[in-house]
C-alpha positions in Angstrom: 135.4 84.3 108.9 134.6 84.0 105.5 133.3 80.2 106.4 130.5 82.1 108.7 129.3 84.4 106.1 128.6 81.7 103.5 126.7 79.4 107.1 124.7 82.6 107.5 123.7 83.4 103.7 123.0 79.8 103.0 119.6 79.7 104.7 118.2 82.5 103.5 119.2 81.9 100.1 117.3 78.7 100.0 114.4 80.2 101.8 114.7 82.8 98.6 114.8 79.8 96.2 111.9 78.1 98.3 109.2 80.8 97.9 110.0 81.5 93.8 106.9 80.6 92.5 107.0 77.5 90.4 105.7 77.8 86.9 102.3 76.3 85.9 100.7 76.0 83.1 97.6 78.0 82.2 94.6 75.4 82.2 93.2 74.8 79.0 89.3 74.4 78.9 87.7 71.4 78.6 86.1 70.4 75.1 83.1 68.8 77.2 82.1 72.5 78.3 81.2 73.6 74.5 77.7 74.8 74.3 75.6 72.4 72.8 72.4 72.7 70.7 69.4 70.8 71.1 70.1 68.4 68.5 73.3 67.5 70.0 75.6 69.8 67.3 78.3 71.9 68.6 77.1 75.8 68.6 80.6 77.0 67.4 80.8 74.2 64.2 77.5 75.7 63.6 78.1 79.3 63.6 81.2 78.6 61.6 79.0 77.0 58.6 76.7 79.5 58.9 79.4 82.2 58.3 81.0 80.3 55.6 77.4 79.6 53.7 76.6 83.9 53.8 80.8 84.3 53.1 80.0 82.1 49.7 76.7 83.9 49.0 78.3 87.1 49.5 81.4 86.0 47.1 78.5 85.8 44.6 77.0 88.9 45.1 80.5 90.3 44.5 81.5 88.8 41.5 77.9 89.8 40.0 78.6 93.5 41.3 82.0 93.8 39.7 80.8 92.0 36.3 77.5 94.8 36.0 80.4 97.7 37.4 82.6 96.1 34.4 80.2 96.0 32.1 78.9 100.0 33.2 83.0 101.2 32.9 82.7 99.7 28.7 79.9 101.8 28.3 81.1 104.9 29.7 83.2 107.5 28.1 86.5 108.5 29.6 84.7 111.5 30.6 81.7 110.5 32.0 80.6 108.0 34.3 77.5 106.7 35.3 76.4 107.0 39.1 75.3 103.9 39.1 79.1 102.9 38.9 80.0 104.6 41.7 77.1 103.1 43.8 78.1 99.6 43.2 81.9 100.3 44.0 80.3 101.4 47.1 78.2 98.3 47.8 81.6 96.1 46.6 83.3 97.4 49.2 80.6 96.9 52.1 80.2 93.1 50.8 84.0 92.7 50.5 84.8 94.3 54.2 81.7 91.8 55.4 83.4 88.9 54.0 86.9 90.5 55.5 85.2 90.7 59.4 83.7 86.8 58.8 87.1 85.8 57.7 89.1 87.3 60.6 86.7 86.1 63.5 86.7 82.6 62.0 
């Protein structure tokens, strides 16, 4: 009795273990599909330098910003500062959270 339960489970378990989908593996692109400029350059590697050449300008304009806001802080008083101060601190943080979104898409 117990002989003719395992006979009549046995088929449908391997019809269960039959339609278990087998595990694939997610198709990776092809580097040949990259767009291509005219010249022949890859449009990525050349959005990437173009984001690292504003990054490094931008770096510039930062460290010239924070040397004037520097510069502005010696002059005040501790009771009085210049509004030009608080405009560049305002433009450092704009060019640093630029530099921040470049970084984070790169």
């Amino acid at each position: 009795m117990l002989r003719r339960r395992v006979l009549a489970w046995l088929p449908m378990a391997a019809f269960g273990v039959a339609q278990q989908p087998t595990a694939t593996r997610p198709e990776l692109p092809d580097k040949e599909e990259e767009n291509r400029l005219p010249n022949g350059k890859s449009q990525r590697d050349e959005i990437l330098k173009s984001e690292y050449d504003k990054s490094l300008k931008d770096a510039a304009e930062l460290q010239r910003l924070s040397n004037e806001l520097r510069l502005d802080l010696e002059k005040a008083t501790a009771f009085v500062m210049p509004v030009e101060a608080i405009k560049k601190t305002e433009e450092i943080e704009k060019i640093a959270k630029r530099i921040r979104g470049r970084l984070k898409r790169s």
